[in-house]
C-alpha positions in Angstrom: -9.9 -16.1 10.5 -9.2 -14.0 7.5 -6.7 -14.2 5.2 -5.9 -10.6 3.2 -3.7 -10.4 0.5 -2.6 -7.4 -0.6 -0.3 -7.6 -4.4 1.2 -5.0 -5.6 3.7 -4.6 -8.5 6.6 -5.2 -6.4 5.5 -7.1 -2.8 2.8 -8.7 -2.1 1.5 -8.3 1.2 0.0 -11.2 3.4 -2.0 -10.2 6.6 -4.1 -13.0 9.3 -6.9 -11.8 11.0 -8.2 -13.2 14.1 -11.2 -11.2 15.4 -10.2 -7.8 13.5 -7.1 -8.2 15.1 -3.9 -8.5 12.6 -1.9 -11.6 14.1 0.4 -12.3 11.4 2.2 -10.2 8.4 4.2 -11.0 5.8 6.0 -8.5 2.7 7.5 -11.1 -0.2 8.2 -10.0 -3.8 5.2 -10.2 -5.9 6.9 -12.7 -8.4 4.7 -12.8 -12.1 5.7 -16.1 -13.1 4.5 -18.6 -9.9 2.0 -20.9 -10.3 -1.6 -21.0 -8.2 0.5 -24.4 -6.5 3.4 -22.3 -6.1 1.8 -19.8 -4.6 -0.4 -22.5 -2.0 2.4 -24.3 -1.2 4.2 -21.0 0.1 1.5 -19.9 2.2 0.9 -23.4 3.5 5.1 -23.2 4.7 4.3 -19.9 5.6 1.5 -21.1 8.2 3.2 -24.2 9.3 6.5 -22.1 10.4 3.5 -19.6 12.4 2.1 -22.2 13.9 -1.8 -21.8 12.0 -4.3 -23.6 10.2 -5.4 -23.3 6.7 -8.5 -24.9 7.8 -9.0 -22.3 10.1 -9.3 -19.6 7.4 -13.1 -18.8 7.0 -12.8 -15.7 4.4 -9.8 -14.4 1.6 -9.8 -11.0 0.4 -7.6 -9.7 -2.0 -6.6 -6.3 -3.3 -4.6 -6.2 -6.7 -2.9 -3.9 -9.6 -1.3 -6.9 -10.9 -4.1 -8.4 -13.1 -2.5 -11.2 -14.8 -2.3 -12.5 -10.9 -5.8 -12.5 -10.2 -6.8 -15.6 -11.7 -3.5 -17.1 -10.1 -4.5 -16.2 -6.7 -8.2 -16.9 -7.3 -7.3 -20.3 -8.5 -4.9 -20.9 -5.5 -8.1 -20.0 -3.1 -10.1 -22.5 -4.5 -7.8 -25.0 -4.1 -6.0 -24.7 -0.9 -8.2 -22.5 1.1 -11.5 -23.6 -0.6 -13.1 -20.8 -0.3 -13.9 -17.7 -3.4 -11.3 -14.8 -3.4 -13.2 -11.8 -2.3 -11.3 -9.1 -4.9 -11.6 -5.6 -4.2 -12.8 -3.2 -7.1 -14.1 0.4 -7.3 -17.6 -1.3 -7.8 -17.6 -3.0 -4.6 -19.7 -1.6 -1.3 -16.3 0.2 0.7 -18.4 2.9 2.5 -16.5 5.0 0.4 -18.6 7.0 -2.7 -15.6 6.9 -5.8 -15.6 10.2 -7.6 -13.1 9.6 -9.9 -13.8 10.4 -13.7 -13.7 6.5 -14.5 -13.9 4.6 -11.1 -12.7 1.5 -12.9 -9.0 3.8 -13.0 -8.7 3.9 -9.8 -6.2 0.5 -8.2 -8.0 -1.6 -5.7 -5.1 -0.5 -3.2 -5.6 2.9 -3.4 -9.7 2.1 -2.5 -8.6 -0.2 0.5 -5.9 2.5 2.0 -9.1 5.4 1.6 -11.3 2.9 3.6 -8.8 2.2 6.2 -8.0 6.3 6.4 -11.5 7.6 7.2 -12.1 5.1 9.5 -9.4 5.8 11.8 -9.2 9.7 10.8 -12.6 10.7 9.2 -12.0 13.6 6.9 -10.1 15.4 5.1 -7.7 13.0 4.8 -4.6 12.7 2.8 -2.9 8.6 2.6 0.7 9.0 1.0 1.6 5.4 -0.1 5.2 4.8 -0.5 5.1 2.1 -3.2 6.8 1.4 -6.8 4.8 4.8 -7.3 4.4 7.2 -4.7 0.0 7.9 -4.5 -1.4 10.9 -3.1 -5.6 9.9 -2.2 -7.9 12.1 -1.0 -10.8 11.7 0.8 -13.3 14.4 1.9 -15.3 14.7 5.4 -18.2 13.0 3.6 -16.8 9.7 2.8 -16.3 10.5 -1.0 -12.6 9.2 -3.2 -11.8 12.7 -4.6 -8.5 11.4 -6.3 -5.4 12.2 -5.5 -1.6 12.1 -7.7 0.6 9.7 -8.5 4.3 10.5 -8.9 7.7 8.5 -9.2 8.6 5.9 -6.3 12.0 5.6 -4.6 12.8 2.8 -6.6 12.1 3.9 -9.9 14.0 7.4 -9.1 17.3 5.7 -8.1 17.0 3.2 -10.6 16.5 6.0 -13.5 19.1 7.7 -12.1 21.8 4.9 -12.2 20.9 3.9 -15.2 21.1 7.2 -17.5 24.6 8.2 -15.8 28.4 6.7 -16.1 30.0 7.2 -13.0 27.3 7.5 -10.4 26.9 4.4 -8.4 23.5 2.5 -7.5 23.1 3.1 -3.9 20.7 2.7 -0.5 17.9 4.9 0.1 18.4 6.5 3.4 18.3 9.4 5.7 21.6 10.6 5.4 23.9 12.1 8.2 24.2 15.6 6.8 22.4 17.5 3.9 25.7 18.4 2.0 26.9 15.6 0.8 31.0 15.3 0.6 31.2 11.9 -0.9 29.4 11.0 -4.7 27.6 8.2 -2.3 27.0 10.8 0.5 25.7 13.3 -2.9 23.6 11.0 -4.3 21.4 10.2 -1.0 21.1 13.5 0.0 19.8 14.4 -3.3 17.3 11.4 -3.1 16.3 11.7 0.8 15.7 15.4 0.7 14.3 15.9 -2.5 11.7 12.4 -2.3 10.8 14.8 1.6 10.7 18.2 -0.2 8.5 16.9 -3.0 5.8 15.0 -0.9 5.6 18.2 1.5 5.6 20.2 -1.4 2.1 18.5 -2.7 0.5 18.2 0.8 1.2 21.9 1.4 -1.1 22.1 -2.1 -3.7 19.7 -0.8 -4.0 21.0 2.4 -4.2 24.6 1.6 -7.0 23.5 -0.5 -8.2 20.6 2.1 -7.9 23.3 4.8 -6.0 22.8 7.9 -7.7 20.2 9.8 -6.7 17.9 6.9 -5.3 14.7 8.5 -2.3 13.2 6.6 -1.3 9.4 6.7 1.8 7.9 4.9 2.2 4.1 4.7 4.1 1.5 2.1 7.9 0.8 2.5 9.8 4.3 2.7 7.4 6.2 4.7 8.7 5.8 8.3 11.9 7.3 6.6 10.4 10.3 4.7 8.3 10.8 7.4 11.2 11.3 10.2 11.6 14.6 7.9 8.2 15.8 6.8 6.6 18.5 7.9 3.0 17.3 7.0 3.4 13.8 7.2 1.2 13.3 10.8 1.3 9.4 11.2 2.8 6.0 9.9 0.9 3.0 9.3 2.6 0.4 7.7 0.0 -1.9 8.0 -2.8 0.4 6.4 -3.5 -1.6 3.2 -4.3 -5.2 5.4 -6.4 -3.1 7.6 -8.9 -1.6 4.9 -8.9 -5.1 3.5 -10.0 -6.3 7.0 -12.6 -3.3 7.1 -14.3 -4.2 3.7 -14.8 -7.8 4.9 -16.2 -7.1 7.5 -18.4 -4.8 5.8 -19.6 -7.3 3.6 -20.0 -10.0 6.0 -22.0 -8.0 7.5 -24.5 -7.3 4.6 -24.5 -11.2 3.5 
């Protein structure tokens, strides 16, 4: 079995592979402070309360943008899984060519979600992650990272907006009933919901009139079944899209070993 870990500045995600086949998922908050034991001990709970092994787990691969983790997680491998973290970097064989300026720029989640996108879609293809930022990659028909955009996430938006005003309230990100709001609550999500949809189809009406029309656009990370409900260009949901390029890239190297 595999064990994928995805960590990201706010969640880290925790996928099991049994055969290419995703089995088990977990989202918790990626939390700086924990220790290599901390983090062992929760994934051993984790797979006690799902009924696996940790003996069973033959490969870890790990996608981060939260640096002083690595080592943390690396260390944690060794100790409870003992086995060598696999860590994805622009460097590593992903079938994908990375055409950025600096390749080292570009996050290891971004990479993973462009593997897992052209090998379910091929290209042009557009992956919209819905994280702390929102991230815009592109990929063309011939396997090459072209780049993409990265803009504001949900979370940082409401929080900035909360926080620089007197009277309006913190409140939930949501679809809301109707788009004029008649409440400061009711105001506040409609502002959030419709302007978060009207700025992603904004840029994908962009990238697609440059892509051209067969462009294939994929949204995944924590708000995306909600914007997508009300995008235009938004063509499919994977919430799971980061595990399964993690799972792609293993195999990919297993293969070459």
């Amino acid at each position: 079995m595999l064990l994928a870990l995805d960590a990201g500045n706010t969640n880290i995600t925790i996928g099991v592979f049994r055969n290419g086949e995703l089995i088990h998922r977990w989202r918790l908050r990626t939390v700086h402070e924990q220790t290599a034991d901390e983090w062992g001990i929760l994934l051993r709970n984790l797979f006690a309360l799902a009924g696996l092994d940790l003996a069973a787990i033959d490969g870890l691969i790990v996608s981060s943008v939260v640096p002083p983790l690595d080592p943390v997680l690396a260390a944690m491998s060794r100790e409870y899984f003992h086995r060598e973290a696999v860590f994805v970097t622009p460097e590593a064989d992903t079938g994908l060519e990375i055409a950025y300026d600096n390749p080292a720029e570009v996050g290891a989640d971004r990479v993973v979600n462009s593997v897992a996108a052209y090998h379910r879609f091929g290209g042009p293809c557009v992956v919209v992650d819905f994280g702390t930022a929102i991230t815009f990659d592109v990929i063309s028909t011939d396997a090459r990272y072209l780049g993409g955009l990265i803009c504001p996430g949900v979370g940082i938006a409401t929080a900035g907006l909360f926080a620089r005003t007197a009277r309006l309230p913190m409140v939930e990100f949501r679809r809301p009933e109707k788009l004029i709001g008649t409440s400061t609550v009711g105001s506040i999500q409609s502002g959030l919901y419709h302007g978060m949809v009207s700025m992603v189809d904004g840029i994908l009406d962009r990238l697609v009139a440059e892509l051209g029309d067969a462009t294939k656009v994929v949204a995944t990370g924590g708000e995306a079944k909600l914007v997508a409900a009300e995008s235009r260009r938004i063509q499919s949901v994977d919430e799971d899209l980061t595990l399964r390029g993690l799972e792609l890239i293993w195999a990919r190297l297993k293969g070459k070993q």
